[in-house]
N, C-alpha and C positions, 0 to 999 in steps of 0.2 A: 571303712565304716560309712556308711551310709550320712548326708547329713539332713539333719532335724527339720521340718517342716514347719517354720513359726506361724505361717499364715494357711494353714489348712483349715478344711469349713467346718463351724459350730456348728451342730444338728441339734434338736429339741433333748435328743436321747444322750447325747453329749453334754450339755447343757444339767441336765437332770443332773444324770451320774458327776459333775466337776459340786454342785450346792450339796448333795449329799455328802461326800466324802471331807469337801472344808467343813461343817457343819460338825462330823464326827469328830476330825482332828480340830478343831476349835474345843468343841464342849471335853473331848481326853485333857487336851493342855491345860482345860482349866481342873478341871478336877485333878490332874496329876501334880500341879504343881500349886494346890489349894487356894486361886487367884479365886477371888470373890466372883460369883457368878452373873451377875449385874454387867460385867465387863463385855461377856457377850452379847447383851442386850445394849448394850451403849456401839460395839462395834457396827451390830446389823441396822441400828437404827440410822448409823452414819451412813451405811449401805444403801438405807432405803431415801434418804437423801439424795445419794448423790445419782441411785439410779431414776428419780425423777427430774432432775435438772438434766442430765442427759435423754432421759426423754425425750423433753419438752424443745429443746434442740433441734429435735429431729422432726417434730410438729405429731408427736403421737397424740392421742385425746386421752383429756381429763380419766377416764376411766379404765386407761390402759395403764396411768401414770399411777392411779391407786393401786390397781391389781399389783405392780412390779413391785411396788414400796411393801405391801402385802406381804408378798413373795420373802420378800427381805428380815418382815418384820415375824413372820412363823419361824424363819430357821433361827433367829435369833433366840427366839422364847423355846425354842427346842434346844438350845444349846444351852442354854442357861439350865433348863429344867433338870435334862441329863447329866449336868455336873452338880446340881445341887444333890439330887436325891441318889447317885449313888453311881459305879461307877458305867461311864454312857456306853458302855458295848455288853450291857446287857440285854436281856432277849426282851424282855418292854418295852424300853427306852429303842431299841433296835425298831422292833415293830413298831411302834407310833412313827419314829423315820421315815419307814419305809410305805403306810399308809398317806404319811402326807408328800412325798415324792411323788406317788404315786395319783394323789389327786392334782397337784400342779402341772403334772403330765400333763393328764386327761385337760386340765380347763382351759391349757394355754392355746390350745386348738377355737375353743369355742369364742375364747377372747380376740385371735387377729380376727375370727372371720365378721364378729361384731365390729370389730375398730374398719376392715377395710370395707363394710357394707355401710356403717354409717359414712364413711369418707366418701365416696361415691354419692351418699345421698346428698349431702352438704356440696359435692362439688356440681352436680346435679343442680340443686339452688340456685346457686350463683350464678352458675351458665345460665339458666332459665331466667333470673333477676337479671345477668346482664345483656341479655338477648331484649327484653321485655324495654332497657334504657336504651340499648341499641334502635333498636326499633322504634321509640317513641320519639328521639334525637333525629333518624332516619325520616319520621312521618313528617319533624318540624322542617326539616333538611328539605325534604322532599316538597311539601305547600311553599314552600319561600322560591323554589322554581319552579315550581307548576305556576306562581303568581308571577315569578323572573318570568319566564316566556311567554306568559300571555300578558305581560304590560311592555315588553320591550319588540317582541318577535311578532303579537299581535297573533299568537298561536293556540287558540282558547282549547281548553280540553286535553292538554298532555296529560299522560302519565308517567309520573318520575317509579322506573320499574328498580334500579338501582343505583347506588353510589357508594365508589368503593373507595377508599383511599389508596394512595400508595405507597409501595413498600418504602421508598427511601423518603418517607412523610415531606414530600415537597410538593402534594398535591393532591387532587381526585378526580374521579372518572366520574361522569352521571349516564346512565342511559335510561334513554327517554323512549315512551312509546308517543308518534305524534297522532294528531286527529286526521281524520281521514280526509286523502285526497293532499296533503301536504307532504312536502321534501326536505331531507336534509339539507339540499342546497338552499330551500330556503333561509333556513334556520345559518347557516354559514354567512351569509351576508349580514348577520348583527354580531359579530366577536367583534369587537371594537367594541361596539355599545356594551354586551353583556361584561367585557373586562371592567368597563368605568363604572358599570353599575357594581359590581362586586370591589369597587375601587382597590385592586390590585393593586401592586409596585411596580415601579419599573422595571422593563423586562421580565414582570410574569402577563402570563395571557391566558385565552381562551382561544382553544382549536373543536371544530366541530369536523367531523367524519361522519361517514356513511356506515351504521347499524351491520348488525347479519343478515336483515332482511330489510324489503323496502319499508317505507312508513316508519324507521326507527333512525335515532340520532345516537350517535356518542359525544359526549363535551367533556371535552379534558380542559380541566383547568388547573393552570401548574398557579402555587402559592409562594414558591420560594425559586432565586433566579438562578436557575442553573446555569443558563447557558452565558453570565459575566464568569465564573468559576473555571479555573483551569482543571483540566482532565490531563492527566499524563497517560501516557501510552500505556496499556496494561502489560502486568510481571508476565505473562504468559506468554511462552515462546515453543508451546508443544509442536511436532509437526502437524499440518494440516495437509489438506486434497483443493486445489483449485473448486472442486465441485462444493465443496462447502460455501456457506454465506458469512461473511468476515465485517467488523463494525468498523466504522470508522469516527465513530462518536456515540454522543448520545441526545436522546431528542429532551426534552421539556421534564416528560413525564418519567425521567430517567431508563428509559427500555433504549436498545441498540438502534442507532441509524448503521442500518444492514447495506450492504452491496454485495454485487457476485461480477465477474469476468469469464464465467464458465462457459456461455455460449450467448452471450450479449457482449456488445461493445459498449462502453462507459465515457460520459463528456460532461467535463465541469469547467467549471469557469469563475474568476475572480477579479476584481480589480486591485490594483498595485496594495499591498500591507493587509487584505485582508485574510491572510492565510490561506491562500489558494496552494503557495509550494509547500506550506506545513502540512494540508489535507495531502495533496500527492504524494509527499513521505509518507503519514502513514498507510494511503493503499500500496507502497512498494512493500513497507513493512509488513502488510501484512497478507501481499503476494510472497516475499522472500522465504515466509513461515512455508511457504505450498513444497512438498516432496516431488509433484508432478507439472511444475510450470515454469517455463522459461523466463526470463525479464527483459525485454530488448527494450532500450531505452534512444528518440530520437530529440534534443534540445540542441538546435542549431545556434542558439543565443547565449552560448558560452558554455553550455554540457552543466549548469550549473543542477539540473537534476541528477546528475548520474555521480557528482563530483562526491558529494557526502560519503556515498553508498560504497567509493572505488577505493579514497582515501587508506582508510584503518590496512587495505588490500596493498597494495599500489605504494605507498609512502611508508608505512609502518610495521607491514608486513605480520601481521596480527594475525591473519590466517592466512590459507594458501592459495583459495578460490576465491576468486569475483563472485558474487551473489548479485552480481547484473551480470549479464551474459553478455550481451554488445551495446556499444554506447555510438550512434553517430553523432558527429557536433559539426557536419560538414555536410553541405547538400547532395556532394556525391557519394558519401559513406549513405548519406539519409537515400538516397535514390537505390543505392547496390544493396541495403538492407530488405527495403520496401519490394527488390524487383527478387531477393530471394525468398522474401514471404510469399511471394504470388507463383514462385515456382516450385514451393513448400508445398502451397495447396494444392495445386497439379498433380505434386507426385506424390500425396498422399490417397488422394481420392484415388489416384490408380492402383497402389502398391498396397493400402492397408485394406482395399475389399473385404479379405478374409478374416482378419481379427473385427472388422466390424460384425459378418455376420457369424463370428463366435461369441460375439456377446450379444447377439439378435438386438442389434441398435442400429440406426440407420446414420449414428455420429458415432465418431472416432472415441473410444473411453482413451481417457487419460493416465498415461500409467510413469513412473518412474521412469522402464525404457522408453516410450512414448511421450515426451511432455508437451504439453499445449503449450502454445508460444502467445504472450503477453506483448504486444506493442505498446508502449506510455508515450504517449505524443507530447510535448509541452510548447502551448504558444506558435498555433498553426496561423496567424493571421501574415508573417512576413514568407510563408512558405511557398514556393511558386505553384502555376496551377497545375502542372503536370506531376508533381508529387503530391499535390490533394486529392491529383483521379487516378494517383496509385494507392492510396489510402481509402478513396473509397473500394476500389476493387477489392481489396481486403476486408474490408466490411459486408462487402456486396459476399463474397466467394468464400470466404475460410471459416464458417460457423460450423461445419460438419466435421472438419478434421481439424478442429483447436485450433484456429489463428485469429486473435482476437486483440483490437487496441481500445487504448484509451485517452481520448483527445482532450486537450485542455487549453484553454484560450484566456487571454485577457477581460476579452470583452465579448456580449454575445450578438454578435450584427453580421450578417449574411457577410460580409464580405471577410470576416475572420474565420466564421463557421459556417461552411456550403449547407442548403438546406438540406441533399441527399448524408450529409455526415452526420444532421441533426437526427435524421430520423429514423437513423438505424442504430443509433444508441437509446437501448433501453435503459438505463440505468442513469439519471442524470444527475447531478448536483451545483449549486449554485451559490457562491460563498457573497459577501457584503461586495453592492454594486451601489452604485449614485445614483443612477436610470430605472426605475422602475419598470420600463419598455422589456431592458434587457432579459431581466427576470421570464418576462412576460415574453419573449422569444423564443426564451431557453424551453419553458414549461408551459409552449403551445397547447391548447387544449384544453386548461384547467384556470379556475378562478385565480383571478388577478393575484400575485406574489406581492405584500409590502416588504419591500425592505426593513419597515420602523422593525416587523420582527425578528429579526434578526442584526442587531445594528451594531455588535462586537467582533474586532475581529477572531477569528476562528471560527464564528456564528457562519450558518448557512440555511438552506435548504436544501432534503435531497425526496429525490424520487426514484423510486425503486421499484422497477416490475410494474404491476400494477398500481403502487399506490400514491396518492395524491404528496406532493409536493409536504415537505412539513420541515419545520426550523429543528436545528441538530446546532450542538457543538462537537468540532471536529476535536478530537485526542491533539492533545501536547507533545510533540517528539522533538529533543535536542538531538545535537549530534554526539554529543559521547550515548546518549540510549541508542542512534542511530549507528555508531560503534561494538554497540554491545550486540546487539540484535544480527550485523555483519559475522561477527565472529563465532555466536554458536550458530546460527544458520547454517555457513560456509560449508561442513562438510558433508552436510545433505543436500545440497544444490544439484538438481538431476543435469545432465547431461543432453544433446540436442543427439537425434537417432541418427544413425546410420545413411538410412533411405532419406533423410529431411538433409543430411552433410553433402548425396550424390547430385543435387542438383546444380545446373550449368554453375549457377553466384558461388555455390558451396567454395569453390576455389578463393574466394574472397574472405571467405568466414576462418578458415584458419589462421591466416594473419589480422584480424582485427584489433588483436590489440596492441601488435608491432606498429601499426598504422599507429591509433589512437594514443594510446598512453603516452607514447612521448610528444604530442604536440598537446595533451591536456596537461602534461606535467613537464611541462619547456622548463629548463634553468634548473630542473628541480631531479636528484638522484632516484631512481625506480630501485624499489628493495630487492632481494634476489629471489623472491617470492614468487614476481612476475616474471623471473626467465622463463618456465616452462612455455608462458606465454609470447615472450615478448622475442624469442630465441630462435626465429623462424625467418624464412626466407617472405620478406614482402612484396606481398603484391599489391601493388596500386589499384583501387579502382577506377572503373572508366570514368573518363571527365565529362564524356555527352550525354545525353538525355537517355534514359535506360529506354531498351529495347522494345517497342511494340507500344510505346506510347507515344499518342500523337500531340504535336506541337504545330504553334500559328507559325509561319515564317512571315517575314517583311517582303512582304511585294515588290519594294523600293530597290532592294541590297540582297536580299536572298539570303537575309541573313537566321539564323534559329535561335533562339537564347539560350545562351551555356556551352560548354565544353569547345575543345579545340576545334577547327576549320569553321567556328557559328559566327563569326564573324561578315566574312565578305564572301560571294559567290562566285567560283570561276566565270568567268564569262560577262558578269556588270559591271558596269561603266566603274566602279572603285576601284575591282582588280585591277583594271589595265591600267590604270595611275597610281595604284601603288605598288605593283609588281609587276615595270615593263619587263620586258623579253629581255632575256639575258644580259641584265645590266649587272656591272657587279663592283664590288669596292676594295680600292688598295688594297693592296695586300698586307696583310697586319704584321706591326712589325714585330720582332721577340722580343718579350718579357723577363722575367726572374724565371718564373716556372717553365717558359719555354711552350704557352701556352698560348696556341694560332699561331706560331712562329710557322714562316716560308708559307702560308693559307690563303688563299683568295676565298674572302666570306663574301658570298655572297647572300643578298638579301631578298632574293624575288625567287618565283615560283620560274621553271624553264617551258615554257608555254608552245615552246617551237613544234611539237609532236614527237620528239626524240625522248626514249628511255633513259635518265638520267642516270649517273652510273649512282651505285650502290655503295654503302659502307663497307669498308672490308670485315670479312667475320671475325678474321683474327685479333682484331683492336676496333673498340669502340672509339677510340680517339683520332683515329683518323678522320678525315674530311677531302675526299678528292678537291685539287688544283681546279678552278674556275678559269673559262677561255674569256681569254682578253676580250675586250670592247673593240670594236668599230668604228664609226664616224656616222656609220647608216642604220646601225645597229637599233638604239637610243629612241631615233625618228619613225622607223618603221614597227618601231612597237607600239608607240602612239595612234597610230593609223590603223594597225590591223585590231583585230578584237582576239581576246584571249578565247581559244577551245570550250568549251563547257563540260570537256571531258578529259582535263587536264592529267598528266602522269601524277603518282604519287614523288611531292616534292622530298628534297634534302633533307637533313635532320635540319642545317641552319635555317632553310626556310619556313620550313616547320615550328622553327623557336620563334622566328619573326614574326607567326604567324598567331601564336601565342598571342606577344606584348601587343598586336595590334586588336586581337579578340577581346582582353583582358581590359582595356578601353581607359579608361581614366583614374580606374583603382589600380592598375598595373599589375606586375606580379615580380616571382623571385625565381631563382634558379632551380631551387629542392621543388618547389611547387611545379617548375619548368620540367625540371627532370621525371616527376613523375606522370605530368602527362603527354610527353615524350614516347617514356615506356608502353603509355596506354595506346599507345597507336603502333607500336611496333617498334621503334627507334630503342637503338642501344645508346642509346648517347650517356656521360656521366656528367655530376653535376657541376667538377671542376673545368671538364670543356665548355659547359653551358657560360660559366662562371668567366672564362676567358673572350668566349663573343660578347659576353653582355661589357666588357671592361672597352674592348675595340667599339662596339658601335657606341657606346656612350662617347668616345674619342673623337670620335666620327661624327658627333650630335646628330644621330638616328634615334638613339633613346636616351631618356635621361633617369639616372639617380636620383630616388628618392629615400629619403632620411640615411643612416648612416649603422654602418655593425652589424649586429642582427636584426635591425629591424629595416633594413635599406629592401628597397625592389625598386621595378624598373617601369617607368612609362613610356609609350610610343612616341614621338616630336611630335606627330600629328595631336594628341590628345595632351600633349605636356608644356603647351603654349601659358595658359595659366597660372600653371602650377608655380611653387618657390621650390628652392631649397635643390638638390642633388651637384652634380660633380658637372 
């Protein structure tokens, strides 16, 4: 059985036919069971009652409200009638029914189209009355700054064309036509004045902009202070396209402060508390949202950018993917990353020719398999200069095929931010500074930046593309929304291609986070989350200056800055005093572990022109027997001058060579060990671990602090120092 339909639609003819038939069976009942006929006129009248307070309800007009009551009050007086005079299903009484059915038909037609024709004219009225207050409030609106600018701006003759308010009533817009022969920028140099004449509150202001055409102004002037008001990160966590433009706030007038990374590189800047890492959250946040972009992240000053984002991943295991792709916090991860970016754009400009000219563009489109790679730089001022002219190069070279960073600094002074890094970021923003200058560095080109407007932190300025610098509050993100954001991202996070993995560095990118993770998260258990990750054979990367960048050397010492042998140069006056010819030390005696037991370690490079013997392949722990000393040995190395094309030294002298590189910050074994490997040596890190115990014996080097946190300095450099064994 089918069931019943309680809310199917009333029709007019529905309607009819339901008043006739109560109307019959009303006026039968009463006649059939001799109830006084008045009864039915008392019922309909109740009818006609109640169907005009439901009317009226509904905002029907006076004459609609008559008609119904009407309505009501006929079939009444028809029922009545029909019970009094005889009984109501006779053909009379029938016909008069069916005559007045038949006209409340017909006039119920003539009656909406009255009620929705005068409704219209009446709403007509209004609009037109309130167009006419509009307008007149508008005119007064209007003469009070047409007076505003020609008593303050000294601007005679504007035209106030309109002024609009805005939607989140915290303000309005005016646009002005000026007198001819006058500039917006004129008119820009009285916001100050025009705020105090409008005496405004604190932190509301007045912003003036360049019109749609020339000779025209816009003045926003915000009424209410948005930008002391915290913004939380908005619910929205849809996917997005790097190509799109993403907010990272919002400005005075409540519209989005917009940014893009799609083929512009991005540089902001803040001073200590004023939300400078809170803004760089949320551009991660609302890179991590992108289907098609990578997020490589370099913070040498504790990874503290990458640590939020890794956490929920890494420690909690919330989801199963990094929503940062690689994180370096070390100058050489920071240099193997930068020198795989630059071999990224190489071999994409070669390999993807073809899907460019499949999508007849002369830049690489951005796809899932494809993703643009995102650099975030944080706090380039401690960074050396050879990884600032691999960062420019990346700026310079990877805007066609997606490689794009975004730098961020303390402060904005040429010698934190090079001017070629300034000015291939289009996209800039500048959060609460002290310096007015800085601002004014940042945002070369354009009218002086006050700080006074923007003076909360989270408050900035951003410049975007084309347009003038303008105050913005940056979005609110804690870490549990930084949390949340990680974990529905996670399993849309594209993948790095193929052709982008085959480059030389690519060998490094696989292990990166075998590398990484456990020295960001020392003392502390990784979830099994990160096996897939963390479960791989590591490779070190190189400790010397990446390849094909050039560096100053010390004229004095031959010396390069960084990585192993940058120290001293075969061949100057240091080598040969600190690595005479075949001088060598005791032999060391056995230990517990049995480690340099029966070994002549020695400590110097063998400069004679004789190939040194080799590790054996079968055990890294080996170390050939050193030949005894001399008498003439010792003297004659003083005298001669060391080769300048010395053999490749021992692994021990290789270590030596290290702690003497490593200078007065010293180093440690693991550290030792890996750039060991980088040079070719098999050495492990418990043999490293047994020379550094002998020549500390020997006071060649000294211990410094103790456990895990002990390393080792050279005696030459560890004259100073306290503390070690």
């Amino acid at each position: 059985m089918p069931d019943l339909d309680w809310q199917g639609r009333h029709t007019l003819n529905t309607a009819t036919a339901t008043a006739v038939t109560s109307a019959l069976a009303a006026s039968s009942l009463t006649y059939a069971t001799s109830v006084h006929p008045v009864w039915d006129m008392a019922i309909a009248a109740g009818g006609a009652v109640g169907a005009a307070v439901d009317g009226a309800r509904r905002g029907r007009l006076g004459g609609t409200l008559a008609y119904r009551a009407g309505l009501w009050l006929a079939a009444g007086g028809w029922s009545s009638w029909a019970a009094a005079g005889g009984p109501p299903w006779s053909l009379p009484t029938l016909a008069a029914l069916a005559g007045a059915a038949l006209a409340g038909r017909l006039s119920w037609n003539g009656v909406g189209r009255y009620e929705s024709a005068e409704k219209l004219r009446r709403r007509k009225a209004a609009e037109v009355a309130e167009q006419a207050e509009r307008q007149e409030r508008h005119d007064a609106w209007g003469a009070q700054w047409k007076d505003r600018l020609a008593r303050i701006a000294k601007l005679e003759g504007c035209k106030i064309v309109a002024i609009q308010p805005w939607a989140a009533n915290t303000g309005y817009t005016v646009e002005t036509d000026l007198p001819g022969g006058a500039t917006w920028g004129q008119l820009k140099r009285f916001e100050d004045a025009l705020g105090s004449d409008l005496r405004l509150d604190e932190g509301c202001g007045v912003e003036v902009t360049g019109g749609r055409r020339k000779g025209t102004a816009i003045i926003r002037v915000s009424t209410v202070n948005v930008m002391q008001q915290d913004l939380p990160f908005p619910l929205d966590l849809s996917p997005t396209s790097i190509d799109d433009e993403f907010a990272i706030g919002l400005h005075r007038d409540g519209t989005p402060a917009l940014g893009s990374l799609a083929f512009i590189c991005g540089l902001g800047i803040g001073d200590t508390g004023s939300g400078k890492t809170n803004t760089l959250n949320v551009i991660n946040a609302q890179l991590v949202r992108t289907v098609d972009a990578l997020v490589w992240h370099i913070d040498t000053t504790g990874a503290g950018l990458s640590l939020p984002w890794l956490t929920s991943w890494a420690i909690d295991g919330t989801h199963a993917r990094p929503v940062i792709d690689w994180s370096a916090h070390t100058l050489d991860e920071t240099r193997a990353m930068l020198t795989m970016a630059i071999q990224i754009i190489e071999m994409r400009k070669r390999r993807y020719q073809q899907l460019m000219r499949k999508a007849n563009d002369t830049k690489l489109p951005a796809r899932t398999d494809v993703p643009e790679i995102i650099i975030v730089v944080d706090e380039t001022a401690d960074l050396p200069g050879n990884i600032k002219q691999q960062i420019e190069t990346v700026m310079n070279t990877g805007r066609a095929v997606r490689v794009r960073i975004k730098v961020s600094s303390l402060r904005a002074t040429s010698d934190s931010i090079p001017v070629p890094v300034k000015k291939r970021a289009k996209w800039r923003w500048g959060m609460y500074v002290t310096d007015p200058e800085e601002l004014s560095y940042l945002f070369s080109g354009f009218q002086q930046v006050d700080p006074a407007d923007a003076p909360w932190p989270g408050c900035g300025f951003n410049a975007y593309g084309t347009t003038k610098p303008r105050p913005f509050k940056a979005f609110v993100l804690d870490p549990d929304r930084m949390d949340q954001i990680a974990a529905a991202v996670s399993p849309r996070r594209p993948v790095l291609d193929e052709i982008s993995r085959s480059v030389p560095y690519g060998r490094y990118y696989e292990s990166r986070w075998a590398r990484v993770l456990p020295a960001l998260y020392e003392g502390e258990t990784l979830h099994p989350a990160t096996r897939p990750y963390t479960d791989v054979p590591v490779v070190p990367v190189p400790t010397a200056t990446a390849p094909g960048v050039a560096v100053r050397t010390n004229p004095a010492t031959g010396a390069t800055p960084g990585g192993p042998g940058a120290g001293i140069k075969p061949g100057s006056p240091e080598w040969s005093r600190l690595f005479p010819t075949r001088t060598t030390t005791p032999v060391a005696p056995k230990d517990a572990e049995g480690d340099g037991a029966g070994k002549g370690l020695r400590l110097v490079v063998d400069n004679t022109g004789q190939t040194p013997p080799q590790e054996p392949k079968g055990s890294a722990e080996q170390e050939p027997p050193a030949a005894e000393p001399t008498a003439e040995a010792a003297p004659a190395a003083e005298q001669q001058p060391a080769s300048s094309s010395a053999p490749m030294p021992s692994a021990q002298d290789a270590a030596m060579r290290l702690l003497l590189d490593a200078g007065p910050d010293g180093t440690g074994p693991s550290r030792m060990e890996a750039d060991l490997k980088s040079l070719g040596y098999r050495t492990h890190r418990t043999t490293i671990s047994g020379w550094l115990r002998v020549w500390a014996a020997a006071a060649e080097v000294r211990q410094m602090g103790t456990g895990t946190q002990a390393y080792y300095v050279h005696r030459s450099y560890a004259t100073n120092q306290q503390g070690g064994n």
